[in-house]
Every structure is written in C-alpha cells, then in structure tokens.
C-alpha positions as CSV (number, residue, x, y, z in Angstrom):
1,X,-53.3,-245.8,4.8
2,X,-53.9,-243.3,7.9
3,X,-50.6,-245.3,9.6
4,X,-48.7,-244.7,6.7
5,X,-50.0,-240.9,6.3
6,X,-48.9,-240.5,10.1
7,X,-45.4,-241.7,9.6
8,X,-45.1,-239.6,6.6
9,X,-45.9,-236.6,8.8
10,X,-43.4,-237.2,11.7
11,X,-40.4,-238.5,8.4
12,X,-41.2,-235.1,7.0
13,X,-41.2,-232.9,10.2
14,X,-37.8,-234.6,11.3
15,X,-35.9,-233.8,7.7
16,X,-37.1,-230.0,8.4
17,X,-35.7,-230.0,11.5
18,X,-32.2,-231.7,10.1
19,X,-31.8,-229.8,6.7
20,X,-33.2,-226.6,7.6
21,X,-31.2,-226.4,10.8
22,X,-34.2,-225.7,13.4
23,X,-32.2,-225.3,16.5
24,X,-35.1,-224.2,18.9
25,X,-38.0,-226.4,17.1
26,X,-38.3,-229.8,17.6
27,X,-39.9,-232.1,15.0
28,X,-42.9,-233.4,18.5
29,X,-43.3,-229.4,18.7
30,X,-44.5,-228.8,14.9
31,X,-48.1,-229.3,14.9
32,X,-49.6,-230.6,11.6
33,X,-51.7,-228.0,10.7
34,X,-49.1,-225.7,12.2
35,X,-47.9,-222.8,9.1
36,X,-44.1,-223.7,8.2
37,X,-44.2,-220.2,7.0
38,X,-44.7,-216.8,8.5
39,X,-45.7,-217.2,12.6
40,X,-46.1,-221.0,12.6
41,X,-42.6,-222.8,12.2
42,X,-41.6,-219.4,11.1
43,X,-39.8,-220.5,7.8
44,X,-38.3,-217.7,5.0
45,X,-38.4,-217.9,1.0
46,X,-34.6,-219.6,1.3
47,X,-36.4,-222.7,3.3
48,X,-38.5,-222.8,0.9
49,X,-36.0,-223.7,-1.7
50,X,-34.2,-226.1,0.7
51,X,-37.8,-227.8,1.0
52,X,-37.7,-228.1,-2.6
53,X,-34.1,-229.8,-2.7
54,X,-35.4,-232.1,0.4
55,X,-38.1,-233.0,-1.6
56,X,-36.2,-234.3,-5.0
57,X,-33.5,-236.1,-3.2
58,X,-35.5,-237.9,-0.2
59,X,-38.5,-238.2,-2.1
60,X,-37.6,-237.6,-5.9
61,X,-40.6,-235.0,-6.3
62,X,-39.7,-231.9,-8.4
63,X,-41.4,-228.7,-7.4
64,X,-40.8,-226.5,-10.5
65,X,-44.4,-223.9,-9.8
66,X,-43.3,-222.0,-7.1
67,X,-47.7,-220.8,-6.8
68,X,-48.1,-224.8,-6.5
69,X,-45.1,-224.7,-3.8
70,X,-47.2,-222.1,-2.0
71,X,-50.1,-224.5,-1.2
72,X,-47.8,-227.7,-1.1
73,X,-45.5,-225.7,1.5
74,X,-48.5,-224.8,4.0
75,X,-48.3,-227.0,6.6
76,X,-46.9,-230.3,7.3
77,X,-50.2,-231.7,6.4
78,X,-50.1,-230.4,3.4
79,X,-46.2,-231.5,2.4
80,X,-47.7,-235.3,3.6
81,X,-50.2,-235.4,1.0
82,X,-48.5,-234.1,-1.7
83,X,-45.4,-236.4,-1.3
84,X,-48.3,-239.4,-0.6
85,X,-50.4,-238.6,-3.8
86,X,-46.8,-238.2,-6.0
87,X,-44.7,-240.9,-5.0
88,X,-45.3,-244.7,-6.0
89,X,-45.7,-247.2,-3.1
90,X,-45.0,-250.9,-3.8
C-alpha cells in the first residue's frame, strides 16, 4: 500500500504543477507535508477550484463542501489520502 500511496503523491504533485501552471515550483520541490495554500506552494482560492476540476476528471472525486476542501486541500499528503480512501482500486 505505502508504494502505491507514494506514487499517488508524486501523480498528484505533477498535475498541480501542469494544470495550475506552477512555473517556478517543481513537482521534486513540493514537500508532502508542505501547505499548497498560503506560504507553502503558495496557492489562491481560484487553485483551489482548479484542484477541484483536477480532481473529478483525473480521479472522478467530486468535492462539493468547500469546509471538507479546506482539510482535503492542505497538503499533498492530505489530497493522497483522500483520493486513496475515495477511489476504487481493482
């Protein structure tokens, strides 16, 4: 499980990078416990809803509660168990 939990992590940091257009953040520089908000990745209310969008078409998750967003959206850790715990696996 912890292999498939640490590709997860480094899938999810590389479509940040690519649909939220990071051009001076790479997806080796965002730590996993690193905030995606505020002074971490440094990410605004507007990548939040692209997160969402990134979510329901790689994924197929829908993030309707915007309070549950807030703890889903904290780090990348965070994103990595939610999509892990909501998606089915064969």
């Amino acid at each position: 499980m912890n292999k498939d939990i640490d590709s997860l992590r480094q899938e999810l940091k590389e479509l940040l990078v690519e649909h939220l257009g990071l051009e001076d953040i790479t997806p080796e520089e965002i730590g996993d416990d690193m905030p995606l908000f505020g002074d971490g990745v440094g990410l605004d209310s507007l990548d939040g809803v692209e997160i969402v969008v990134m979510l329901q078409r790689h994924y197929g998750l829908d993030v309707k509660d915007m309070q549950k967003g807030q703890e889903i959206f904290q780090s990348v850790n965070t994103l990595a168990e939610y999509v892990a715990r909501n998606t089915k696996t064969e």
